[in-house]
Residue, then its C-alpha position, 0 to 999 in steps of 0.5 A: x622607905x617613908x619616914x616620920x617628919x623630923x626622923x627622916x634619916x633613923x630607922x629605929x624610933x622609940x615611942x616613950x610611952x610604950x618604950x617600943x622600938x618601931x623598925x621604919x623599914x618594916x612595913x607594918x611597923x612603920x603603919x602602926x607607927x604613922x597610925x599611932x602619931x596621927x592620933x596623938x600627935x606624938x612628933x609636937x608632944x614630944x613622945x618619940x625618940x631617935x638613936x645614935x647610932x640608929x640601931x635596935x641594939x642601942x635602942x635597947x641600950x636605953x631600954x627599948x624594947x622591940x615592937x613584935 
C-alpha cells in the first residue's frame, strides 16, 4: 500500500487540524490524505501525527476521530 513519506510504516494518520484519523490502507482515505498534503504541505508544517501502536483505537485514545 503507498504511503506518506516520513509515515511509511503507519497506517493510521492524524491530521491535527481536523483531528481525523485517515486508514492508509483504504484507497479513498489515503487519496483525500495525499490530496490534503500536497496542498498544505502538511508532512514540513508539522500537521500529522502517527501512533503507537498504530491503530484506530489508539487513535482515539488521543482523541481522533475516524475520517468517514
Amino acid at each position: 500500500m503507498p504511503r506518506l513519506s516520513k509515515f511509511e510504516e503507519y497506517r493510521f494518520i492524524g491530521y491535527r487540524k481536523n483531528m481525523k484519523v485517515y486508514d492508509c490502507d483504504n484507497p479513498e482515505h489515503f487519496a483525500i490524505l495525499e490530496q490534503l498534503e500536497k496542498e498544505n504541505e502538511l508532512v514540513s508544517n508539522n500537521q500529522l501525527q502517527s501512533f503507537a501502536p498504530d491503530s484506530l483505537e489508539e487513535a482515539k485514545n488521543r482523541s481522533f476521530k475516524p475520517f468517514k
